[in-house]
DSSP file (Angstrom, degrees, kcal/mol; ACC not computed):
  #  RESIDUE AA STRUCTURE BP1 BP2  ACC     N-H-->O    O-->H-N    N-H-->O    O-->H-N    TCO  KAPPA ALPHA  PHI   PSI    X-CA   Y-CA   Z-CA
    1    1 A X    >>        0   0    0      0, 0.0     3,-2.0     0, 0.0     4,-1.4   0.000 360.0 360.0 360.0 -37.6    0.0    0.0    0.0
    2    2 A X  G >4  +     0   0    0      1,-0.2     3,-0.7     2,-0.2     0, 0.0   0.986 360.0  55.8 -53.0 -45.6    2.7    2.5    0.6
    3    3 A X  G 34 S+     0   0    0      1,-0.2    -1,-0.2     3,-0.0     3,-0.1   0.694 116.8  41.7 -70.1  12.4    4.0    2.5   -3.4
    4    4 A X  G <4 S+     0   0    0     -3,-2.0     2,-0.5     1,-0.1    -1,-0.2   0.716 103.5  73.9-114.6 -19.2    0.2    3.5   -4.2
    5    5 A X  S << S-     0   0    0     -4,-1.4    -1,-0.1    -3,-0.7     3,-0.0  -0.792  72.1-147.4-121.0 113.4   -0.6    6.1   -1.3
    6    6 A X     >  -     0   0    0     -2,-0.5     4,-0.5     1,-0.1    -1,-0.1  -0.017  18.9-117.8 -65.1 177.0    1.0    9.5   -1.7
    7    7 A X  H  > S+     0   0    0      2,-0.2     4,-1.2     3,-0.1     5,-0.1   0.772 119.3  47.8 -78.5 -52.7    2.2   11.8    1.4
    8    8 A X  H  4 S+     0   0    0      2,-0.2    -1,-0.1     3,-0.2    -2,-0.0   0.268 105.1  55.1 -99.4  17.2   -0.1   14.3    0.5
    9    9 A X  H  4 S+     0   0    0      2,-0.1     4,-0.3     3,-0.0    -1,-0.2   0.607 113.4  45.3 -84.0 -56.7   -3.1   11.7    0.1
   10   10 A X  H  < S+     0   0    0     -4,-0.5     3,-0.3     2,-0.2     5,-0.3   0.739 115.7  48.3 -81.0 -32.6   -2.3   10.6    3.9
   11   11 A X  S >X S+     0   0    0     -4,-1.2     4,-1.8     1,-0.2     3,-0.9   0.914 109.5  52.1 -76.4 -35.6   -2.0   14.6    5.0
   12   12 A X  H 3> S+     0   0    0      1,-0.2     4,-1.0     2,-0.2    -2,-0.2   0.490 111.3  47.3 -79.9  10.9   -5.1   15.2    3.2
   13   13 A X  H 34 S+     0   0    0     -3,-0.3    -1,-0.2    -4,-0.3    -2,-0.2   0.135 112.9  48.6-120.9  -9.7   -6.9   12.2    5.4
   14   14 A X  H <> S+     0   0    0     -3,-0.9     4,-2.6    -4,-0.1     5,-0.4   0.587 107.7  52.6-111.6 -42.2   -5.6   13.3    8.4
   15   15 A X  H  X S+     0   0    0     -4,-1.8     4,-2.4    -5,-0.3    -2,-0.2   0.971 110.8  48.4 -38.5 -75.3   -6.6   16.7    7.8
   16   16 A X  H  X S+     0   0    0     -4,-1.0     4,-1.6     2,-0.2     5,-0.2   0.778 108.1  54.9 -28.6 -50.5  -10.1   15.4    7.1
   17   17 A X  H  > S+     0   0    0      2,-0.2     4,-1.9     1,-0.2     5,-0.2   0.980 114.8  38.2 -53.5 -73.5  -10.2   13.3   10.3
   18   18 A X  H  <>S+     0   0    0     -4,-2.6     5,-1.5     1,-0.2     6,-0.4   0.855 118.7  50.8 -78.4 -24.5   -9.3   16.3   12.5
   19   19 A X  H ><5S+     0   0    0     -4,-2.4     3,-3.3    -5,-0.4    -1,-0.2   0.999 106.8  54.3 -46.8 -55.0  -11.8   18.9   10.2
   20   20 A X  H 3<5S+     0   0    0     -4,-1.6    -2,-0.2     1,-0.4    -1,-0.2   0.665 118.7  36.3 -94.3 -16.9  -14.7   16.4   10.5
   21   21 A X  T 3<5S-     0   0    0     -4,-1.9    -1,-0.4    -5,-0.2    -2,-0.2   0.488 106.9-118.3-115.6  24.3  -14.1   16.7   14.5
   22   22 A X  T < 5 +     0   0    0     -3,-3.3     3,-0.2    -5,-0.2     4,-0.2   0.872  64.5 143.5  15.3  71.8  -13.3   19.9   14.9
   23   23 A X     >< +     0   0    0     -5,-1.5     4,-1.3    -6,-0.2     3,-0.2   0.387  30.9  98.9 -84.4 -20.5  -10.1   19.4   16.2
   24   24 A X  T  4 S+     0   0    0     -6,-0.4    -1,-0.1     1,-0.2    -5,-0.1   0.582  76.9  70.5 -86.2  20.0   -7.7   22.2   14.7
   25   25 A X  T  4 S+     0   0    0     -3,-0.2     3,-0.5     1,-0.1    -1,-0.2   0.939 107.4  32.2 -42.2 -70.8   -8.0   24.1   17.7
   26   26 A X  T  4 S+     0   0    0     -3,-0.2    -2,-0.2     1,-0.2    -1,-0.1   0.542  91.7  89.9 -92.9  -3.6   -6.3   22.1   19.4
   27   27 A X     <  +     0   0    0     -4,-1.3     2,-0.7     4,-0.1    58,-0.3  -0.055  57.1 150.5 -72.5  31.8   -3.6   20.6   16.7
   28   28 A X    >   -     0   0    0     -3,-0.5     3,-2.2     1,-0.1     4,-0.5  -0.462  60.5-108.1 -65.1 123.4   -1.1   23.5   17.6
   29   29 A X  T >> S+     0   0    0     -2,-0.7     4,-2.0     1,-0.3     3,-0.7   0.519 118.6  49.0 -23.2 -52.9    2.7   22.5   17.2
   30   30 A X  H 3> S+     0   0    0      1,-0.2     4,-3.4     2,-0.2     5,-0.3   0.957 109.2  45.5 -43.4 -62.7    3.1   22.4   20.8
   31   31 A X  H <> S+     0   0    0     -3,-2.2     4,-1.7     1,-0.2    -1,-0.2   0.838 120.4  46.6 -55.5 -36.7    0.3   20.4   21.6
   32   32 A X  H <> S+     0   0    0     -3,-0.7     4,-0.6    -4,-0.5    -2,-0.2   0.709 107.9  54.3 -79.5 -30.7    1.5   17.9   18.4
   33   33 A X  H >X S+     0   0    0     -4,-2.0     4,-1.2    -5,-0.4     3,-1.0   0.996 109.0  46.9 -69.9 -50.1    5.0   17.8   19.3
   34   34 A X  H 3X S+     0   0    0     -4,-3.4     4,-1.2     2,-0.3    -2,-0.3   0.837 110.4  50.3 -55.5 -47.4    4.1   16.7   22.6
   35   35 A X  H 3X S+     0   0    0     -4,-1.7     4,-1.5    -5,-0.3    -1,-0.2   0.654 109.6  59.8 -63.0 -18.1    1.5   13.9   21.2
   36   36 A X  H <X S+     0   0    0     -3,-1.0     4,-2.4    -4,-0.6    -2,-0.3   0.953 108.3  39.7 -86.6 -73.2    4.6   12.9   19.0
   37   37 A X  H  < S+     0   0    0     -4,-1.2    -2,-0.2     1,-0.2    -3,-0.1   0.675 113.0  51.7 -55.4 -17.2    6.7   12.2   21.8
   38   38 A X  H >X S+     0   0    0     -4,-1.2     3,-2.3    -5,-0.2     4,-1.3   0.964 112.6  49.9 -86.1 -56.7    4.3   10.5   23.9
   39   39 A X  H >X S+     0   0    0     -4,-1.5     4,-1.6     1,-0.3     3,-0.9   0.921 105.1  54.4 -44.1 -61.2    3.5    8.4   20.9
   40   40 A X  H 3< S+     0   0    0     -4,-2.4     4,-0.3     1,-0.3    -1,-0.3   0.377 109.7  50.3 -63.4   9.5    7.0    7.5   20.2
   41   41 A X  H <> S+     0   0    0     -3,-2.3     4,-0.9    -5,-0.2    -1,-0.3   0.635 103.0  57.8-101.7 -22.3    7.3    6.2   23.8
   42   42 A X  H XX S+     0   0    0     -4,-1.3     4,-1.3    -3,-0.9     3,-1.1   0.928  99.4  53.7 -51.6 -54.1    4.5    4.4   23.5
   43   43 A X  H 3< S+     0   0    0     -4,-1.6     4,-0.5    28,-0.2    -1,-0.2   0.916 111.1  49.7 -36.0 -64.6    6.3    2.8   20.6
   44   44 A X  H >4 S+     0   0    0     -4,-0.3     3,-0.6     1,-0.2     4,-0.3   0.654  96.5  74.3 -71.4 -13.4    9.5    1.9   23.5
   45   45 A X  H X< S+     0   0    0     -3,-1.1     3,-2.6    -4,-0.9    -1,-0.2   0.986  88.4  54.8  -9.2 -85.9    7.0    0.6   25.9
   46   46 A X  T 3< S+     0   0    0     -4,-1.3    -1,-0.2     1,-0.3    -2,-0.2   0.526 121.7  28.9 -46.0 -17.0    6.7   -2.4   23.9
   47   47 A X  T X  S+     0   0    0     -3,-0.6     2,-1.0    -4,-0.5     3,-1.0   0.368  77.9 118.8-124.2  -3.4   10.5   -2.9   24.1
   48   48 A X  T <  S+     0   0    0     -3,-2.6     3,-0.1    -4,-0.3    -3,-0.1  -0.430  82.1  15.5 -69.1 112.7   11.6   -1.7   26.7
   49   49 A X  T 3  S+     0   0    0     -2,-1.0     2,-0.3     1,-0.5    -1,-0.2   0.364  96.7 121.9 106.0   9.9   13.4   -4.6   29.2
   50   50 A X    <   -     0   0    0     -3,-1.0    -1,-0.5     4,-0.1    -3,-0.0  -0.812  67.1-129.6-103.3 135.6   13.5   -6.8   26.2
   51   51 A X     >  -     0   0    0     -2,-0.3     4,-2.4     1,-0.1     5,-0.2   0.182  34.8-109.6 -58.9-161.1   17.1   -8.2   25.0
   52   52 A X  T  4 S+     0   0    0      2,-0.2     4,-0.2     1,-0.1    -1,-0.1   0.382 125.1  59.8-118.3  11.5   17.5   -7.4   21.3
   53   53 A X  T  > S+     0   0    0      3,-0.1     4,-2.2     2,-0.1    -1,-0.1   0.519 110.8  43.7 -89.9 -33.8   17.1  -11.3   20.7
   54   54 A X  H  > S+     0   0    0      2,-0.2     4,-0.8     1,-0.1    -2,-0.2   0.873 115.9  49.6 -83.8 -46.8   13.5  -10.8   22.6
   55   55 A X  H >X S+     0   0    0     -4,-2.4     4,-1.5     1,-0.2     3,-0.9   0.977 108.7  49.5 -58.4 -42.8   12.8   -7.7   20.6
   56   56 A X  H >4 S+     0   0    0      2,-0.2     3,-0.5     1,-0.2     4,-0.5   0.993 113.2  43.1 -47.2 -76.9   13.6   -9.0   17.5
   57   57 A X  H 3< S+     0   0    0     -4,-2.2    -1,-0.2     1,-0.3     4,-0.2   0.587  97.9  78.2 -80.1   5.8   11.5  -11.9   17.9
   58   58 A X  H X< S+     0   0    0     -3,-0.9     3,-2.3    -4,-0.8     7,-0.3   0.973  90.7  58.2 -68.4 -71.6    8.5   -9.5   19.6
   59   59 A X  T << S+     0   0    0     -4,-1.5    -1,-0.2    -3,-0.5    -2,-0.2   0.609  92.3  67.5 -48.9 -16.0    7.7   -8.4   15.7
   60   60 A X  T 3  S+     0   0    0     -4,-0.5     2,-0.9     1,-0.1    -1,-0.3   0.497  84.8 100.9 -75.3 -17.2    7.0  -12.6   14.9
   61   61 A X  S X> S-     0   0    0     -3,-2.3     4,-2.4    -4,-0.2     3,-1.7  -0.672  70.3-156.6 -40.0  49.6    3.9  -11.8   17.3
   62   62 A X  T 34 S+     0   0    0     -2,-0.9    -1,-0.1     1,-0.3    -3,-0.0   0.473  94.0  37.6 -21.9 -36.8    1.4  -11.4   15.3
   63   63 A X  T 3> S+     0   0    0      2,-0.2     4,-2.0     3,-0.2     3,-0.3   0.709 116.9  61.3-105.2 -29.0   -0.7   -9.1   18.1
   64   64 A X  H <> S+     0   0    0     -3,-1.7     4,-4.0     1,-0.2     5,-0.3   0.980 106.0  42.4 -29.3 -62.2    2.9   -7.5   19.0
   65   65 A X  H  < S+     0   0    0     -4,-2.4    -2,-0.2    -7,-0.3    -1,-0.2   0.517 109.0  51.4-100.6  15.9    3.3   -6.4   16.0
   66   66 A X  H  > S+     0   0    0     -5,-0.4     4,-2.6    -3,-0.3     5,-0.3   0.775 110.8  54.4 -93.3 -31.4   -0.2   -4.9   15.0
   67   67 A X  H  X S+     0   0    0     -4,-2.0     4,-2.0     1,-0.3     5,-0.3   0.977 112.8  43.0 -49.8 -43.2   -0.2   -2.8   18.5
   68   68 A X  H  < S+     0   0    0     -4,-4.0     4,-0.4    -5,-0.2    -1,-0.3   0.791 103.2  58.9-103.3  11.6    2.6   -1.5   17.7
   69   69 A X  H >> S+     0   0    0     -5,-0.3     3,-1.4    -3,-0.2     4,-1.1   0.999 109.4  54.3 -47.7 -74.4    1.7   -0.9   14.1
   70   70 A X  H >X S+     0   0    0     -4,-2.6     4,-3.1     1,-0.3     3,-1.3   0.792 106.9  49.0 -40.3 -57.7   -1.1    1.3   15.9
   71   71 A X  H 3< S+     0   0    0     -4,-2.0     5,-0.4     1,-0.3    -1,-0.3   0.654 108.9  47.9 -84.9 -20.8    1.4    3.1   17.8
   72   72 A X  H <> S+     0   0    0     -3,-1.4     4,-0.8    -4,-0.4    -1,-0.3   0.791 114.1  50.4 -91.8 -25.7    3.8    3.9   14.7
   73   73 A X  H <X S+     0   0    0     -3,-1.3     4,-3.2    -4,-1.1    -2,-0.3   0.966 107.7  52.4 -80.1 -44.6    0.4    5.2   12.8
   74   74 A X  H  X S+     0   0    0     -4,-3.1     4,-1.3     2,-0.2     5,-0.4   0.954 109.3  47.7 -47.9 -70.1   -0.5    7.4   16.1
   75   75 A X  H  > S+     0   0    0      1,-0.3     4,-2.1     2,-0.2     5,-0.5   0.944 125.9  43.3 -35.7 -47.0    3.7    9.2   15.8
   76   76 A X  H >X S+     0   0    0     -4,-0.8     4,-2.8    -5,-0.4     3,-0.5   0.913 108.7  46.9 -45.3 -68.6    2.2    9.5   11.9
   77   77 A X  H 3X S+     0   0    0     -4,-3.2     4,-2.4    -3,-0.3    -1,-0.2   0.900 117.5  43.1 -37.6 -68.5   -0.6   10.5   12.1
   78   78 A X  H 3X S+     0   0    0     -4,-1.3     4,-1.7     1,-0.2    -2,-0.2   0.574 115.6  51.3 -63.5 -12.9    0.4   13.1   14.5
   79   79 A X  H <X S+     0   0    0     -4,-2.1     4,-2.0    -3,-0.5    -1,-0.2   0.816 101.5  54.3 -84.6 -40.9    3.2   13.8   12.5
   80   80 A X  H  X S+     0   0    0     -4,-2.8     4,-2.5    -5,-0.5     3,-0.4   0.982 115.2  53.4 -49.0 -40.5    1.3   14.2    9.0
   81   81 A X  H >X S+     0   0    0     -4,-2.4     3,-2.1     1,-0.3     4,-1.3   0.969  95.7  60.8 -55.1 -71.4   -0.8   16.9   11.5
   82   82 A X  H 3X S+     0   0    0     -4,-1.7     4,-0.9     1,-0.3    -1,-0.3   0.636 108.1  47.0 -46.8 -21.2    1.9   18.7   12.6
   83   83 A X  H 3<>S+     0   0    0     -4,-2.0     5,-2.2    -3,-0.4    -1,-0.3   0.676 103.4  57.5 -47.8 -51.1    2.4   19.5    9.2
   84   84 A X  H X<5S+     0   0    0     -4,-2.5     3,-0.6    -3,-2.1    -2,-0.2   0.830 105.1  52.9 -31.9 -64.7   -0.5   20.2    8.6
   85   85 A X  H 3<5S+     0   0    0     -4,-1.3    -2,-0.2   -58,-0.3    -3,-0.2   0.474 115.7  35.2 -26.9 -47.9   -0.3   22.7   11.2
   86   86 A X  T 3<5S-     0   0    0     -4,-0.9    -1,-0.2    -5,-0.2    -3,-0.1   0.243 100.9-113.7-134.4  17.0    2.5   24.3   10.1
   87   87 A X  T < 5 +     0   0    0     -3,-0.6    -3,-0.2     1,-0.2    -4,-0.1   0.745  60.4 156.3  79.1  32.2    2.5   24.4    6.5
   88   88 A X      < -     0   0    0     -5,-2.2     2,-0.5    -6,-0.2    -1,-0.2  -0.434  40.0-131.5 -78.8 167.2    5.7   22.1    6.3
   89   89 A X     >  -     0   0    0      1,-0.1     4,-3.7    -2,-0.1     5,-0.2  -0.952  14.4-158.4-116.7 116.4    6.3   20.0    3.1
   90   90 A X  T  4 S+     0   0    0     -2,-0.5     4,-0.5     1,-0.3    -1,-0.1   0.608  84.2  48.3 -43.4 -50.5    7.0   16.9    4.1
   91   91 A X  T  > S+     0   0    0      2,-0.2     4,-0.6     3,-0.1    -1,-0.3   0.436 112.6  50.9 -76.0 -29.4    8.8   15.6    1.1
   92   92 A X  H  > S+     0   0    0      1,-0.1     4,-1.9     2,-0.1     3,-0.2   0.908 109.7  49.0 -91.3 -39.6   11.1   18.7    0.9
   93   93 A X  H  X S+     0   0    0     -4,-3.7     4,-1.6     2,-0.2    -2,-0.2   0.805 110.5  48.4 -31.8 -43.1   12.0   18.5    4.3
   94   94 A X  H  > S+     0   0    0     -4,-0.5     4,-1.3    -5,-0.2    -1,-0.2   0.675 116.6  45.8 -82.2 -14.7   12.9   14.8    4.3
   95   95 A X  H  X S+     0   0    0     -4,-0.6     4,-1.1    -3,-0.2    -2,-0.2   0.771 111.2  52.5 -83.7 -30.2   14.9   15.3    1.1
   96   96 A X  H >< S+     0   0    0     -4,-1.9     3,-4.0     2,-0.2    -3,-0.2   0.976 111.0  47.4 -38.5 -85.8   16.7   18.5    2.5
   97   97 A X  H >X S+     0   0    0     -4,-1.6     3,-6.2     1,-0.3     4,-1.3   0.869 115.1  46.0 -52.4 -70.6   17.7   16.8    5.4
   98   98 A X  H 3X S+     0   0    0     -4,-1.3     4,-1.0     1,-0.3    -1,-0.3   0.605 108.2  49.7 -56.2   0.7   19.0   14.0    3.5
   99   99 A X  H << S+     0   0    0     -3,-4.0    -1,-0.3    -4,-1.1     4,-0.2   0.414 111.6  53.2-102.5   3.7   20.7   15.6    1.0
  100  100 A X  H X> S+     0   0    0     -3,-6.2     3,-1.1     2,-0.2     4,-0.7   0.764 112.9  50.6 -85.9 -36.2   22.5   17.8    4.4
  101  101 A X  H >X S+     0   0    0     -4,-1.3     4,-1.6     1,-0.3     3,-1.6   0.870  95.2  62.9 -81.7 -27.6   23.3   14.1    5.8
  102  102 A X  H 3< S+     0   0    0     -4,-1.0    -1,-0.3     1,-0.3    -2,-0.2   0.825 112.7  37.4 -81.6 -51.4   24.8   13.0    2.6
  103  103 A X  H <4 S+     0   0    0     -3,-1.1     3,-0.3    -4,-0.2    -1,-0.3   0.660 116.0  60.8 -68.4 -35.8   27.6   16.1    3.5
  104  104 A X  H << S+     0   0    0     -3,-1.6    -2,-0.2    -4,-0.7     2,-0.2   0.925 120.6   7.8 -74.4 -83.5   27.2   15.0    6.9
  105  105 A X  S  < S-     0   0    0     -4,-1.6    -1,-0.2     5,-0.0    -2,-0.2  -0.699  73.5-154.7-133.5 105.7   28.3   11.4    6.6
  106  106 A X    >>  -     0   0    0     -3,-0.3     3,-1.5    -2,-0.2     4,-0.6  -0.239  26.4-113.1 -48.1 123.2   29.8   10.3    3.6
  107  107 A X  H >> S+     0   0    0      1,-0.2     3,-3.6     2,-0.2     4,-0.7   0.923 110.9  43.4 -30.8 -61.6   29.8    6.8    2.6
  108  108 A X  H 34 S+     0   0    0      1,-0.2     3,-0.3     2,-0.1    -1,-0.2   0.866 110.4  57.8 -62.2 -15.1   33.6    6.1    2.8
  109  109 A X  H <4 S+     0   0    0     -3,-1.5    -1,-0.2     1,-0.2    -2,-0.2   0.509 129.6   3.3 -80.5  -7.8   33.8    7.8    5.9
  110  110 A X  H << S+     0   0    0     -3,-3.6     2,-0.2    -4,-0.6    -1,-0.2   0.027  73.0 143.1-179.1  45.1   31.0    5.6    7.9
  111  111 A X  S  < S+     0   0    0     -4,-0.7     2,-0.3    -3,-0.3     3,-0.1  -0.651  85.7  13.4 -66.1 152.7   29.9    2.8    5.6
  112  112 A X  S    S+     0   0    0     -2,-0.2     2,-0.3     1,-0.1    -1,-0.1   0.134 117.7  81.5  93.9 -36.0   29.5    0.0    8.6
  113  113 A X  S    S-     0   0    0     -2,-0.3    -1,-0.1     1,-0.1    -4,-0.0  -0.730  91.9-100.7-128.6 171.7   29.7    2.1   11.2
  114  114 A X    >   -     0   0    0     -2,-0.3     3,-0.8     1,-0.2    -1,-0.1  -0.430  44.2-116.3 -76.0 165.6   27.3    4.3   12.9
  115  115 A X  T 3  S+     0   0    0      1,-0.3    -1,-0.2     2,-0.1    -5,-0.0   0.004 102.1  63.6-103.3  37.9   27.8    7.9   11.7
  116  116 A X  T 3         0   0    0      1,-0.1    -1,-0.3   -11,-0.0    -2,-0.1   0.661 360.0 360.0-122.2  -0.6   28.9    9.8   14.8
  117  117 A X    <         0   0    0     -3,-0.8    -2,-0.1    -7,-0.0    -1,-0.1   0.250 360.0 360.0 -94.4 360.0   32.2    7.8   15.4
């Protein structure tokens, strides 16, 4: 479903969601950033105390891995919003930045290895 469903299909569906409750009161960047981080802990819940043999084998879970499917569409959701919100473009922002990290870390310099080293 992702190579058929745009970015700006999924903003305009989230958009709709929060029109249709009259919700953009209360979807100010503050309020979204914070629902974004709370979401993405939600997300570390699920893994949190677990070895990384145990995490790993948490996603083979069938009911594992749709909760926290829910919990990665909430961080989404709420991200697509904040976007909303604040008139970002989504797709030039995630190409920006990657085209900063490309400068950032260079392949030969930190193929292999994590890029702060």
């Amino acid at each position: 479903m992702d190579e058929q469903t745009t970015i700006g299909a999924l903003r305009t569906a989230v958009h709709a969601f929060v029109d249709a409750r009259d919700w953009h009161r209360y979807h100010t960047p503050k309020n979204l950033a914070m629902s974004i981080a709370i979401e993405a802990a939600e997300i570390m819940e699920h893994f949190q105390w677990q070895s990384l043999t145990e995490s790993e084998e948490l996603l083979h879970d069938p009911a594992a891995k749709a909760e926290i499917a829910d919990e990665l569409a909430d961080v989404l959701i709420y991200c697509l919003s904040f976007a909303n919100s604040t008139g970002i473009d989504v797709s030039d922002a995630i190409l920006r930045k990657l085209a900063r990290n490309e400068t950032r870390f260079p392949v030969g310099r930190v193929r292999g290895r994590l890029g702060t080293e």
